[in-house]
VEXTI-44566 format. One line per field, with one value per residue (C-alpha): x, y, z; residue number from 1; chain. Coordinates in steps of 0.02 Angstrom, whole numbers, plus 32768, in hexadecimal, padded with zeros to 4 digits. Layout:
<atoms>
u: (X:...)
v: (Y:...)
w: (Z:...)
i: (NUM:...)
ch: (A:...)
</atoms>
This chain:
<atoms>
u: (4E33:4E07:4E89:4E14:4DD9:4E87:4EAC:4E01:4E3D:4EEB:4E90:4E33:4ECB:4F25:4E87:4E93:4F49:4F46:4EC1:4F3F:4FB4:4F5B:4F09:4FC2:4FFC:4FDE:4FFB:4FCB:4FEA:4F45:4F5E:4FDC:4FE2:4FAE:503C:50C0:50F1:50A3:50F1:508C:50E0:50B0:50E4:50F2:5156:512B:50D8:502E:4FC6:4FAD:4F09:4EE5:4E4B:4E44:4DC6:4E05:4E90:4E97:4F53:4F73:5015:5090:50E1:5154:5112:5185:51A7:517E:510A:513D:5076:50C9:5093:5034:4FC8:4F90:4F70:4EC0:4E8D:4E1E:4E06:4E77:4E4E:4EFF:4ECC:4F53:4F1F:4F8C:4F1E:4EA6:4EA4:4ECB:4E9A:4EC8:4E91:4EDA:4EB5:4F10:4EEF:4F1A:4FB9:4FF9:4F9A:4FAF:4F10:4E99:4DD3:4DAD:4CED:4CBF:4C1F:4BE5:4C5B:4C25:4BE8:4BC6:4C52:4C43:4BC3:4BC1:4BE9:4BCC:4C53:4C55:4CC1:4CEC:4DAA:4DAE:4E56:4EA4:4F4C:4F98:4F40:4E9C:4E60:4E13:4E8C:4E1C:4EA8:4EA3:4ED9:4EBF:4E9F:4EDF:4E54:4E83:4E32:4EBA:4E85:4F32:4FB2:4F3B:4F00:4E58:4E39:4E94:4E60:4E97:4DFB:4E09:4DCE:4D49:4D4B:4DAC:4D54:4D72:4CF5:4CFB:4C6F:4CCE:4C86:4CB3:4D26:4D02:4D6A:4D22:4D85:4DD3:4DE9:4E49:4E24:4E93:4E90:4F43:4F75:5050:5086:4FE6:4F70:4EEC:4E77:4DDE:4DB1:4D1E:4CD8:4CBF:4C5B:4C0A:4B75:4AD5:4ADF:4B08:4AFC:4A9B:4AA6:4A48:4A72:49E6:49F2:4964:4970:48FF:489B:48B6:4903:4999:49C8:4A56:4ABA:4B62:4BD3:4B8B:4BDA:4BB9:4BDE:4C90:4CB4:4CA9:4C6D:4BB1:4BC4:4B65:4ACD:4A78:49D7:49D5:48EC:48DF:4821:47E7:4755:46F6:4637:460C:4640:46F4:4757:47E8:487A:48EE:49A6:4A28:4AD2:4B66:4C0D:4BD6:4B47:4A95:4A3C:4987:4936:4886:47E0:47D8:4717:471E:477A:47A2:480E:4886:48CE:493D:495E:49AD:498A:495B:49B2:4965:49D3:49B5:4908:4928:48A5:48A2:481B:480A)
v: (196B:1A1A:1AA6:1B1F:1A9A:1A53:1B20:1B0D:1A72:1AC9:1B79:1B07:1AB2:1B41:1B96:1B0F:1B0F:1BC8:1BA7:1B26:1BA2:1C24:1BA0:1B7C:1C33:1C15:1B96:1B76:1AFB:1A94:1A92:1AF2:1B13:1BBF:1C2D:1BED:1C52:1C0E:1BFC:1C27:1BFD:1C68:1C71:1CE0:1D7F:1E48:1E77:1E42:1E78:1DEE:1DCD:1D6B:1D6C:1CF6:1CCD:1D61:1DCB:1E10:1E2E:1E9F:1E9B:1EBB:1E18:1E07:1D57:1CB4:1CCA:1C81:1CF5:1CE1:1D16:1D31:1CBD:1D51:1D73:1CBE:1C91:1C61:1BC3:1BAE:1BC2:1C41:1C87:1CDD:1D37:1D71:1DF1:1E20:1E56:1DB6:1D66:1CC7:1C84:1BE8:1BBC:1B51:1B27:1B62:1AD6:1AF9:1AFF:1A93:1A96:1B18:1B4A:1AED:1B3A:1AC1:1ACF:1A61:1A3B:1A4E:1AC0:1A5D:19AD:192B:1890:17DE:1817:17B5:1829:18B7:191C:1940:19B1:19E3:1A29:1A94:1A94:1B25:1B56:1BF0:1C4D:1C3D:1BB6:1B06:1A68:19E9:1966:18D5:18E5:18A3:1911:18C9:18F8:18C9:18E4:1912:191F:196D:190C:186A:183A:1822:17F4:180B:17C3:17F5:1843:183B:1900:1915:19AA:1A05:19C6:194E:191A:18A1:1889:183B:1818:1883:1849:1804:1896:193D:19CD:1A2B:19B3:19F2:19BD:19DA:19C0:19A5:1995:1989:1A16:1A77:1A5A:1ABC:1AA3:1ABA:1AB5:1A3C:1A4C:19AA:19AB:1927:18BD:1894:1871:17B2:174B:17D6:17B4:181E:1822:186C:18B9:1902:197C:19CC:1A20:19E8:1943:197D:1904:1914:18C7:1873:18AE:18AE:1879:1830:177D:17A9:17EC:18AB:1926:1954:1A12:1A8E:1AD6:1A1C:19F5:197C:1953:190B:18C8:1896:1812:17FF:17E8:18BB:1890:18C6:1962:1989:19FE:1A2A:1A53:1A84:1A3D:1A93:1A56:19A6:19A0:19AB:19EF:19F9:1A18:19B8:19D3:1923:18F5:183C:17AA:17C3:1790:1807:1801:1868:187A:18E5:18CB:1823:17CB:179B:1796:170E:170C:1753:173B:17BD:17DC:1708)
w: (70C7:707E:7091:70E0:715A:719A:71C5:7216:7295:729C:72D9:734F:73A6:73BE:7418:7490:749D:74D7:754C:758E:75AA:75F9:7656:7696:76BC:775D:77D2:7887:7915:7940:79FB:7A69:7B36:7B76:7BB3:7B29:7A96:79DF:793A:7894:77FC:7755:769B:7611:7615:763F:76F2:7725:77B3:783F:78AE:794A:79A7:7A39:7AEB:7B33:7ABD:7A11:79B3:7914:78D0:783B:77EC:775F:76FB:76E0:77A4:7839:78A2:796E:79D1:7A7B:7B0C:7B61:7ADE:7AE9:7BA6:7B8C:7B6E:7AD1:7A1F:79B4:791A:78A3:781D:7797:7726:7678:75F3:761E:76BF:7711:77B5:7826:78C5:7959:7A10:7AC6:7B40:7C00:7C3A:7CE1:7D6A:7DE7:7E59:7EA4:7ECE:7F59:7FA9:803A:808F:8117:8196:8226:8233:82C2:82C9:8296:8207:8167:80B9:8134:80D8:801F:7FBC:7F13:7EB0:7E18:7DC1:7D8B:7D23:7D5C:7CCB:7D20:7CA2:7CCD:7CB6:7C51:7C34:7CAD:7D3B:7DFA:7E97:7F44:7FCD:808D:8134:81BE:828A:82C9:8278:8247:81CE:81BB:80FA:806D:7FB9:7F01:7E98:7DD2:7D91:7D1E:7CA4:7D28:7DBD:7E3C:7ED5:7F6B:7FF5:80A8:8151:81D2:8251:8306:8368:8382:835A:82A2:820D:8186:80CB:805D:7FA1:7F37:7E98:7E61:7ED9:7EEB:7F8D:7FE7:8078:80CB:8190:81CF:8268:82CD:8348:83C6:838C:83F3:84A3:84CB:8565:85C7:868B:86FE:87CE:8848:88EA:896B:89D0:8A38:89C5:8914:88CB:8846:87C0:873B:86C5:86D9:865E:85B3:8518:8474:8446:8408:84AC:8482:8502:84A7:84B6:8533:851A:84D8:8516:859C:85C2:8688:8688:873C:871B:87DC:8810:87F0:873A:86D1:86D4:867B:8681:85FD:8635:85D3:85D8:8637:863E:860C:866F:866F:872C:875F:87FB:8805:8887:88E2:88F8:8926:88DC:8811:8792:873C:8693:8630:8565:84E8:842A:8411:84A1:8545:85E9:867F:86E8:87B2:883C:88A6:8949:8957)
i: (1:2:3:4:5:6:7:8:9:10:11:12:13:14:15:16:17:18:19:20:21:22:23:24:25:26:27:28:29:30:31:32:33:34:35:36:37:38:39:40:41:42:43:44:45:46:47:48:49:50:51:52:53:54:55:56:57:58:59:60:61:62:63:64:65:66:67:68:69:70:71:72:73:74:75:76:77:78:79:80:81:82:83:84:85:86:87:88:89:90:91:92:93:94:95:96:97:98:99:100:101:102:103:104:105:106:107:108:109:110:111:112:113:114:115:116:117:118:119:120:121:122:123:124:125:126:127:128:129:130:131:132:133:134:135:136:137:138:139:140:141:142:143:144:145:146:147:148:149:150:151:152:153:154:155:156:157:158:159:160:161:162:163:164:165:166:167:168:169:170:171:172:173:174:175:176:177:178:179:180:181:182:183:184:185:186:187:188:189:190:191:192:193:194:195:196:197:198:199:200:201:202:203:204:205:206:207:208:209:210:211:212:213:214:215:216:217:218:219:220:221:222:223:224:225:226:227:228:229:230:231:232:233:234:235:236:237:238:239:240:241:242:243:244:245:246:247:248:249:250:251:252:253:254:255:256:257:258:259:260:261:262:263:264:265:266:267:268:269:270:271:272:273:274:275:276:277:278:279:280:281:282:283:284:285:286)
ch: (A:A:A:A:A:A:A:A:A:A:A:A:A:A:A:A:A:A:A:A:A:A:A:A:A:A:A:A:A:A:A:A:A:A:A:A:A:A:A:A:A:A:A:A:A:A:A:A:A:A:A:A:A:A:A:A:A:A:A:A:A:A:A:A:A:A:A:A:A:A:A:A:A:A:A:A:A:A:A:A:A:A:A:A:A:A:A:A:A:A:A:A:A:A:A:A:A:A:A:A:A:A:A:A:A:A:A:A:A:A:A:A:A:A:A:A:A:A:A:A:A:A:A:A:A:A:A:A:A:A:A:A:A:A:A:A:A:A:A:A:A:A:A:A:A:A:A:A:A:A:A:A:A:A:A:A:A:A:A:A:A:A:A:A:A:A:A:A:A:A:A:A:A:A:A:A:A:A:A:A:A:A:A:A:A:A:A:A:A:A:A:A:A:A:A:A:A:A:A:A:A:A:A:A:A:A:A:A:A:A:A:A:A:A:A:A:A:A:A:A:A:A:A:A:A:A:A:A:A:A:A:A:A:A:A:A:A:A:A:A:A:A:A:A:A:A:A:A:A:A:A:A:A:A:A:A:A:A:A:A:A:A:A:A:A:A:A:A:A:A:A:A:A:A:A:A:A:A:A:A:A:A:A:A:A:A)
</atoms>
């Protein structure tokens, strides 16, 4: 080989050795967790200028080369990607990634606030996870959601989280009244109240009574089909059927029972119904 062209390949390598070198002034970890103090390692010799910009900070500081650089754990809470620049004549730059620390909030939304018992999937919900930096946990994790009435429980089931979200739908229970739901992950919990309230009428029984004037029907106790006292103010339709044709009268309900007074005219059939549910037939005037 030619003098001039070995000091040509020799001219080359050492190019690309120096590029090496610079390439390995400085050094950064490719993942850390938010909140913890990072380590960049640098060579050479003299003082340099160091740079990070991150998600939500930026860092300028004085460095002396061939040591480590400590970034303190506040200036890298955020979750994200990080940029260090080191500047010395030329400049170098490496990048790494914060992930989330531990979990250590949870943003829990429930639906609805009130809802009747014994419903199926009548009560859905969804957890965002949190560290206590304010940023999302992706890792895996699972969320614990339960149902409590008092001191029961009502359901309770383990719910893998998705990119920092967990959901659950549950039917409501068959006892009217607060419901707590609760979502938990390690040591962290937090809740949201349900309303439960009674469901349609069921088994509607209506008494009558005449008196001189006016024949006055109403309800015995009305409840849904879990038992629950259906609250006041439901509709309760009487609907006297006779030979001068149908009336009807609606009554609300109060204290647990519907009252109506009626206009006899000859033998007739009464009836009563709220929502969708029809009570027993009386003959009155017979």
């Amino acid at each position: 080989m030619p003098h001039s062209s070995r000091l040509f390949s020799f001219g080359i390598c050492f190019l690309l050795l120096a590029q090496l070198c610079l390439a390995q002034e400085l050094r950064a970890p490719a993942t850390a967790m938010a909140g913890t103090s990072i380590s960049l390692s640098t060579a050479g010799s003299g003082s340099a200028t160091l740079y990070l910009l991150g998600p939500s900070s930026a860092l300028k500081k004085t460095v002396q080369l061939g040591e480590d650089v400590t970034i303190p754990a506040e200036s890298v809470r955020s979750a994200g990607r990080y940029l260090a620049v080191l500047c010395s004549g030329s400049c170098e730059s490496a990048s790494f990634f914060v992930t989330a620390a531990a979990p250590a909030d949870i943003s829990f939304l429930v639906h609805p606030s009130r809802v009747p018992v014994d419903r199926q999937n009548a009560i859905s919900g969804a957890a965002f996870i949190f560290d206590k930096f304010g940023n999302m946990v992706f890792s895996p994790l699972t969320v614990n959601f339960q149902l409590l009435s008092g001191k029961s429980e009502i359901n309770s089931r383990d719910v893998p989280a998705h990119d920092g979200v967990a959901w659950f739908r549950a039917n409501s229970g068959k006892q009217a009244g607060p419901v707590r739901v609760v979502a938990s992950i390690g040591g962290h919990s937090t809740d949201q109240v349900v309303m439960q309230v009674a469901s349609d009428p069921c088994n509607l029984r209506i008494d009558a009574q005449s008196t001189a004037k006016n024949i006055v029907v109403q309800t015995q106790p009305v409840h849904d089909c879990s038992g629950n006292p259906v609250p006041d103010g439901t509709i309760v339709s009487f609907t006297r059927r006779g030979s001068d044709g149908v009336s009807t009268v609606d009554a609300p309900i109060k204290k647990g029972i519907a009252r109506a007074e009626m206009t006899p005219s000859g033998p007739a059939v009464v009836t009563a119904a709220s929502g969708v549910v029809m009570g027993n037939e009386i003959h009155v005037g017979h």
